[in-house]
C-alpha positions in Angstrom: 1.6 2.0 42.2 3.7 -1.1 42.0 3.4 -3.3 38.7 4.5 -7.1 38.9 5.8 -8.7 36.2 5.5 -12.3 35.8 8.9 -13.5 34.0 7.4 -16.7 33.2 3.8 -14.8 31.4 6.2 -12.3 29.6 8.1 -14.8 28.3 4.8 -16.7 26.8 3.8 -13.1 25.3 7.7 -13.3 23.4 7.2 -16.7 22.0 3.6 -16.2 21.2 4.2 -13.2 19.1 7.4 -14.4 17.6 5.5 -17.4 16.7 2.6 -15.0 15.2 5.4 -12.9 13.2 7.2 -16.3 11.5 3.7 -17.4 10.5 3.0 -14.2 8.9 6.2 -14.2 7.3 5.9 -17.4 5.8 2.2 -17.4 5.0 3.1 -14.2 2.6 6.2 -15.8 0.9 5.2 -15.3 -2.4 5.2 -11.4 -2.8 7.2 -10.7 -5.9 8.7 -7.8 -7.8 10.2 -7.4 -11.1 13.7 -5.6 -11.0 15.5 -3.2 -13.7 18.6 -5.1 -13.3 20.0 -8.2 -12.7 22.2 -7.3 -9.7 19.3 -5.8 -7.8 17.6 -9.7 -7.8 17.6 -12.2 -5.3 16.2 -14.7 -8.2 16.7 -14.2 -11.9 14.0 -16.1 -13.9 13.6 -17.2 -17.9 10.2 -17.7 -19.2 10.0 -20.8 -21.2 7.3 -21.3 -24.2 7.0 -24.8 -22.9 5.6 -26.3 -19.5 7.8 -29.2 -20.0 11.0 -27.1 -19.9 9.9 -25.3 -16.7 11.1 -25.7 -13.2 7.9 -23.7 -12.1 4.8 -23.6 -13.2 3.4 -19.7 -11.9 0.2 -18.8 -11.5 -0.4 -15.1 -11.4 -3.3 -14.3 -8.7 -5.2 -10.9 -8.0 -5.0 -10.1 -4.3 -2.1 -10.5 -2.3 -4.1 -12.8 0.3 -4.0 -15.1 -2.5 -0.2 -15.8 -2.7 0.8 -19.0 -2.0 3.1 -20.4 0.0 6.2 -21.4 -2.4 3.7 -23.3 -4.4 3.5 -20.9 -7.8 0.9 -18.4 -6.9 2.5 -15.6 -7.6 1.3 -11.8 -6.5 3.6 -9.0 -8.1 3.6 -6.3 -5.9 4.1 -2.4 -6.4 7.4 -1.6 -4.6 10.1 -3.7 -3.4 10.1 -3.0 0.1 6.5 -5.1 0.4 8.5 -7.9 -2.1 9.4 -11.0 -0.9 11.3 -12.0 -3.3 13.0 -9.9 -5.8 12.8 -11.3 -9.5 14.8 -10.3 -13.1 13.7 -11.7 -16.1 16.8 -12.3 -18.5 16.4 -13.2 -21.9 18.3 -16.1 -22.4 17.7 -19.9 -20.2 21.5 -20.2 -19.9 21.5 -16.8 -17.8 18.6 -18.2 -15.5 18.5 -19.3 -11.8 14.8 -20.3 -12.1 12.6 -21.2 -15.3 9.1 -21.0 -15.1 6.2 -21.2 -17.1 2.8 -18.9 -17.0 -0.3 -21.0 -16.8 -4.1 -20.0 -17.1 -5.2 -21.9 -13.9 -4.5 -22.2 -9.8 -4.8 -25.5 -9.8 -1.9 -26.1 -12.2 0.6 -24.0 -10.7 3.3 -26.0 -8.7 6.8 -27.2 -9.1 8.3 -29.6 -12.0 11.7 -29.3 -10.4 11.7 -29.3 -6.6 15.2 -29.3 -6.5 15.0 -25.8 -7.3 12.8 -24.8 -4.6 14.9 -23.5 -2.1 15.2 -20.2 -4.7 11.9 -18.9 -3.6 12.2 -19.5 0.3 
């Protein structure tokens, strides 16, 4: 039995499922987990007792198919490996990359600072 392959058809298949893989990857951005220490942390965060001192505004959502897409729905995960991003929360602003402030609602998550949104790609 002889199989032809069709270079031009297996090369669609590559770029369709590369395609499928960077969409996944982005659609799921906002994964999170809370490190022991700071060196372990791609991001270290402060939360701030005001919304105006925030760069972020995070909303903490249930399910992980709810995570946004760097927007400030935040799902905290269970082990690293299915993290995202990797997050430490120090104790004092000065020692932050990223301030952000917990709000009660989706609709009010989002960034205050964009300039500070390349952290969380």
């Amino acid at each position: 039995m002889l199989i032809n392959f069709d270079s031009k058809n297996i090369m669609k298949q590559i770029l369709f499922f590369s395609f499928s893989f960077f969409i996944l990857f982005q659609s799921q951005s906002q994964k999170m987990y809370s490190v022991d220490y700071s060196s372990q942390a791609d991001v270290k965060v402060f939360v701030v007792d005001y919304e105006s001192q925030a760069d972020l505004k995070v909303y903490k959502v249930d399910y992980s198919s709810q995570a946004g897409k760097n927007d400030g729905n935040w799902y905290f995960v269970d082990y690293s490996s299915q993290a995202d991003k990797k997050i430490f929360f120090v104790d004092y602003s000065s020692q932050a990359d990223l301030k952000i402030y917990f709000v009660d609602y989706k609709s009010q998550a989002g960034w205050k600072n964009s300039s500070k949104k390349q952290l969380m790609y």
